[in-house]
N, C-alpha and C positions, 0 to 999 in steps of 0.2 A: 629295165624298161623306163622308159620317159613317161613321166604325171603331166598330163598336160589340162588345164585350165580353161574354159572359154571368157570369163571373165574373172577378176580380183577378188569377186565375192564368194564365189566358191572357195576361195581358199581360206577366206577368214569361219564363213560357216564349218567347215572340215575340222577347225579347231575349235571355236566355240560356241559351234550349232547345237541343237538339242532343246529339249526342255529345259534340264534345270542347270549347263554348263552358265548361260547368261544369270539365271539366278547366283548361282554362287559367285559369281566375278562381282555383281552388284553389292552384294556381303560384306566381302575380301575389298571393295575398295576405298573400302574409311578406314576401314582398322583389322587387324589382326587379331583371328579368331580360333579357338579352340573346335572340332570335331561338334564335342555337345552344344556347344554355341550355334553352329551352322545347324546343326539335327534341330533346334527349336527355334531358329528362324527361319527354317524350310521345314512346316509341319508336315506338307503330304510328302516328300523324300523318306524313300526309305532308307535305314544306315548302309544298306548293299549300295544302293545307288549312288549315295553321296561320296561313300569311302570310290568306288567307281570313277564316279566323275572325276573325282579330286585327283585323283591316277594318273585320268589323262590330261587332265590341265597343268601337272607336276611334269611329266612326261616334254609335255609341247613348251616347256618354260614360261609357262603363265602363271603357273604357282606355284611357292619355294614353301615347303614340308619342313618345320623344323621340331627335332625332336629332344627334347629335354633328359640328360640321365636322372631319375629318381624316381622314386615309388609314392604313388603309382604314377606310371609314365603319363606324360605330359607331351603333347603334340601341338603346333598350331600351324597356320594357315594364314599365308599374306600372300600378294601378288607380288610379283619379281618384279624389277625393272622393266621388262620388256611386257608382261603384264601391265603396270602402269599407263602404258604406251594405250589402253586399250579403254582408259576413262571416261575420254570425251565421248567415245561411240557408245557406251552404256550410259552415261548422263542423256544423251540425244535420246535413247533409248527408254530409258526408266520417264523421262519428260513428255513423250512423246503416249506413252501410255497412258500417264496420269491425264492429259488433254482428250485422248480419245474415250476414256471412263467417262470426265467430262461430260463428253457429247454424246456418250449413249444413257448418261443419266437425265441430258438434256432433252433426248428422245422417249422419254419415257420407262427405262429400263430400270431396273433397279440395282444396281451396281454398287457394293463397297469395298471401297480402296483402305486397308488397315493401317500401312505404315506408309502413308501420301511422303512425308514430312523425314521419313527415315533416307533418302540420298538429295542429299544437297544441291543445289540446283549451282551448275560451272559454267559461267556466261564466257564462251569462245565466241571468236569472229572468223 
């Protein structure tokens, strides 16, 4: 049977919708991270979920699993190539948050952002 679309965005949500799929891609796109790395900079993740997520973002080639022979095994976590591809929209992303924090701290709210300073800001045009 035919997957049919109504627009583009449904298709990128399909792969890296959710809660903590965009978290983790934010992670994985400076550098290449171990399991326990990811488990303590995604505190409310549970290990079920993250080993989970990680499944299917390996799955959809967003992120390449490599596993090291030795004891005790060693595993880690980068983005693929074609993961790559997927920076700008998370820089847009992670920017677009720290502004909107911003303006509901501006409102009044009380709002703290921990790691403002932890994804680099990648000026595209």
């Amino acid at each position: 049977m035919k997957k049919v679309y109504n627009i583009g965005v449904e298709a990128t949500m399909e792969v890296i919708g959710g809660k903590w799929k965009p978290i983790i891609l934010c992670h994985l796109r400076n550098q290449t991270l171990r399991t326990g790395e990811l488990k303590r900079a995604i505190p409310n993740i549970t290990q079920k979920m993250l080993t989970q997520q990680l499944r299917e973002l390996e799955d959809a080639d967003i992120v390449e699993r490599h596993v090291y022979n030795q004891v005790p095994p060693k595993v880690e976590y980068c983005l693929s190539a074609y993961g790559e591809t997927l920076s700008v929209i998370l820089n847009k992303l992670c920017v677009w948050g720290e502004k909107h924090i911003d303006l509901l701290n501006e409102n009044g709210q009380k709002i703290e952002l921990i790691n403002r300073d932890a994804v680099p800001v990648i000026e595209t045009k």
